[in-house]
N, C-alpha and C positions, 0 to 999 in steps of 0.2 A: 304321883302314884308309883311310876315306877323307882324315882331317884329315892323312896323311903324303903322301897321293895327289894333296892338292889344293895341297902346296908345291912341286910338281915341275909339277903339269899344266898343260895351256897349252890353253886351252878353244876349241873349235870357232865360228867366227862361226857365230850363232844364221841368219843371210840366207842362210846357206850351203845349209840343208834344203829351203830354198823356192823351188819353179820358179813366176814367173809368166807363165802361159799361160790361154790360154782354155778354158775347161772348157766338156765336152760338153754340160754341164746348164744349161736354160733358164729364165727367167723373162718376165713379159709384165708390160707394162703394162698397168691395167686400162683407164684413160684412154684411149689414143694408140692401144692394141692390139698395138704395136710386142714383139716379144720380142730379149731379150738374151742372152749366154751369160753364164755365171755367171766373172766373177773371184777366186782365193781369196787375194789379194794387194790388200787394201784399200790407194789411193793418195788421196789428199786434191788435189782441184787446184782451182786459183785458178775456173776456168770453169764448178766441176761444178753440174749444175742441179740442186735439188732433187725430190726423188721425189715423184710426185702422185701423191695414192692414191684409190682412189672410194670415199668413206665414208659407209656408211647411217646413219640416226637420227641422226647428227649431228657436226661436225666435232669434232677432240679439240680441248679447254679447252688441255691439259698435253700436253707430250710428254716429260716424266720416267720413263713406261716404256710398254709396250706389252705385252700379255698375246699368247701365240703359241701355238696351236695347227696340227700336222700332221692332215687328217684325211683320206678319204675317204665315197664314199654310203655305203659298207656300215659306215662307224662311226657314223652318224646320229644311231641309237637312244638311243646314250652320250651325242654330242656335246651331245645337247639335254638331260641329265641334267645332265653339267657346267657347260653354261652357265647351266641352272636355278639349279643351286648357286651359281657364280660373280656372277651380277645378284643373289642374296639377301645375301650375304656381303660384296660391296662398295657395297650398296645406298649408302651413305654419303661413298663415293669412287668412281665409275665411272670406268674407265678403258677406254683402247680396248684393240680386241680384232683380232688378224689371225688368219684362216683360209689354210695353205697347203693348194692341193690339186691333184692331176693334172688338172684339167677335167671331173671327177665333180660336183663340187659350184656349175659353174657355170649353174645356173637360178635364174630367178628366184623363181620363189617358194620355191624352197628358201630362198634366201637370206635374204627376206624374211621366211621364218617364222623362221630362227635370229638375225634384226634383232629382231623383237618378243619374243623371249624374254628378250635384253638389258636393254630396254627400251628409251625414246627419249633417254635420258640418255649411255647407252653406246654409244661411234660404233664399227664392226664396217668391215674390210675384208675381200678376199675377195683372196687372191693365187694366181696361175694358175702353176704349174712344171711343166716337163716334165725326168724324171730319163732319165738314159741307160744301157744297160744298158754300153758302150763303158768305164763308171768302173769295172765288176764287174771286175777284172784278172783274168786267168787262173789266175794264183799266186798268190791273194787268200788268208790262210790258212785262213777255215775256206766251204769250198765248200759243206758241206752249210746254211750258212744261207740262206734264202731272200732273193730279190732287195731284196722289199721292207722285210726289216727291214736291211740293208744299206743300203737307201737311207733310211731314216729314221736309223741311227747317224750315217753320214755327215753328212745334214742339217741335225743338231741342233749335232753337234760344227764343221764346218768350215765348211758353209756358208751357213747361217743369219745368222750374226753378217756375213757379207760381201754381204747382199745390199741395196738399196739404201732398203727402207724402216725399215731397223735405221737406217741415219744420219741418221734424223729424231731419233731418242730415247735415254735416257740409259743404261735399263735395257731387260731383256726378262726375263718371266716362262713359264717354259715350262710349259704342260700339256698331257696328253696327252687324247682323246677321254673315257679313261674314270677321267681325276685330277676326283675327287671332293672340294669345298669345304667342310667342314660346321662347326656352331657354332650356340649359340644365340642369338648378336645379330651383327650386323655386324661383321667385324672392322678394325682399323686401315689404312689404305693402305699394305702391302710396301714400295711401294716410295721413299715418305716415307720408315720405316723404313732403309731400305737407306743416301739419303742424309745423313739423321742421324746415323748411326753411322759412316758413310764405311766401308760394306763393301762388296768386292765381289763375293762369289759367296755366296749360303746355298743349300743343300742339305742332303739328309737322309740320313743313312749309318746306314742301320737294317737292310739284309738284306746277305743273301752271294750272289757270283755262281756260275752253274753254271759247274763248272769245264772242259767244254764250248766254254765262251764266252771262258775266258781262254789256250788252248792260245799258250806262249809267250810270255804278256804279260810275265810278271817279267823274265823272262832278257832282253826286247827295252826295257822299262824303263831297266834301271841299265845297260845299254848305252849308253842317252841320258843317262845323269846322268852316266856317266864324259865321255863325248865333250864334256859341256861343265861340267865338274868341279864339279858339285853335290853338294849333301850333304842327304838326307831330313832335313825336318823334324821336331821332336820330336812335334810333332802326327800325323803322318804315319806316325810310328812307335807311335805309340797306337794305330792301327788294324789294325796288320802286326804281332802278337808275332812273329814267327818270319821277320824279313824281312829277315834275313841268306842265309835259305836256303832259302825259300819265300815262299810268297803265302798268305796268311788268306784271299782271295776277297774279305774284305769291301769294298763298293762304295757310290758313290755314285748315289743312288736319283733318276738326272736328270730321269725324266720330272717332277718336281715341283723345280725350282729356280730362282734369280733371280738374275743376273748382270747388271753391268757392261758395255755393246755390243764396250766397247773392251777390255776383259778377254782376250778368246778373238780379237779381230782385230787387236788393234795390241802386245799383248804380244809381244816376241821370242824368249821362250822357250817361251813356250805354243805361238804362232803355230809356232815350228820343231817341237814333238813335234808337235801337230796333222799337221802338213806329213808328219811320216817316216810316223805309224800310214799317214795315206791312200796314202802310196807303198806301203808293207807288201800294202797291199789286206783 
């Protein structure tokens, strides 16, 4: 079906999905104090100044990847669990680490205590965002979820990779408050690994989604693979039996994954589904 579909089809410009405008959602500088609106249209220009970040215990060595956490005060308890984990497990390769968070988490000694959990090896920044409830569209499809796990989806998948201290580094490491490190020595640097191999995205596809969570996603899927006449990979098709005519649910387990910056921001067919889900809402 599709190899007779793909000799006829005349594929949609991938630039065609994407409106760039300024988005409601904010970021600050920690330095300057100055805040931004979030772009989700990364542009490269001759002039751009590099992003200063205020980093505790000490500047990065390497900006090969940067380890990224979402958190607030009320994930504290966890945050300092994972980060326990995370300074045992890279004791060997520290790497830095960024905190995004609504202005919950900016005190000092807060900070100062999740600096020395790292230790003084491991440089830690603190990134200030403000989400806008103005992104929640009206017709967003599923209403009953709550604002702020809407704005953590959003986050991870669109705007994260476009924000300005992602173009210091090569990679990003996503964890969550309570993505837990464990092993009993140190394990090798990720994202060494990543570069060696020249991979760009590892992820874990170990559970299934609630089906709650996928109202429509198939049917709004290969709507996008026709529009720009793609064909599911074979890989992809190992995780879908039935994906002529249904959805398996099974998913990729993001809160634990390590991607490529430019993966999810400068690809043009990534960058255009990215682009339709957030119109979708």
């Amino acid at each position: 079906w599709y190899d007779a579909q793909r000799s006829i089809c005349l594929p949609k410009n991938p630039d065609d999905e994407i409106i760039d405008r300024q988005d409601e959602w904010q970021y600050q500088n920690g330095i300057t104090g100055q805040w931004y609106h979030w772009r989700t249209v990364y542009k490269r220009r001759n002039n751009h100044t590099e992003w200063r970040a205020n980093w505790l215990n000490a500047a990065p060595k390497s900006y090969l990847g940067v380890i990224v956490y979402l958190a607030t005060f009320g994930d504290l308890k966890s945050l300092q669990t994972s980060l326990t984990q995370l300074s045992r497990m890279l004791s060997n390769n520290p790497r830095p680490v960024a905190i995004f968070h609504e202005d919950d988490l900016s005190n000092n000694d807060i900070q100062q205590s999740l600096a020395q959990i790292l230790g003084n090896s491991t440089p830690l920044t603190f990134e200030h965002i403000k989400f806008s409830n103005i992104s929640i569209q009206p017709g967003r499809l599923h209403r009953r979820w709550a604002p702020k796990y809407f704005h953590m989806c959003r986050f991870f998948t669109l705007m994260l990779p476009n924000h300005p201290l992602l173009t210091l580094f090569s990679y990003y490491w996503r964890l969550d408050t309570h993505s837990y490190v464990f092993g009993g020595q140190p394990i090798e640097d990720p994202f060494e690994i990543m570069q060696k191999r020249k991979t760009q995205y590892a992820f874990t596809m170990a559970n299934r989604d609630n089906e709650v969570h996928t109202i429509g996603l198939w049917t709004f899927f290969h709507q996008f693979l026709q529009d720009h006449c793609l064909k599911p990979s074979k890989n992809f098709l190992k995780t879908q039996p039935g994906w002529i005519d249904s959805y398996s649910t099974a998913i990729f387990f993001t809160n634990l994954a390590i991607a490529n910056v430019s993966l999810f921001r400068d690809h043009p067919l990534i960058r255009a589904w990215l682009h339709r889900v957030d119109r979708s809402g």
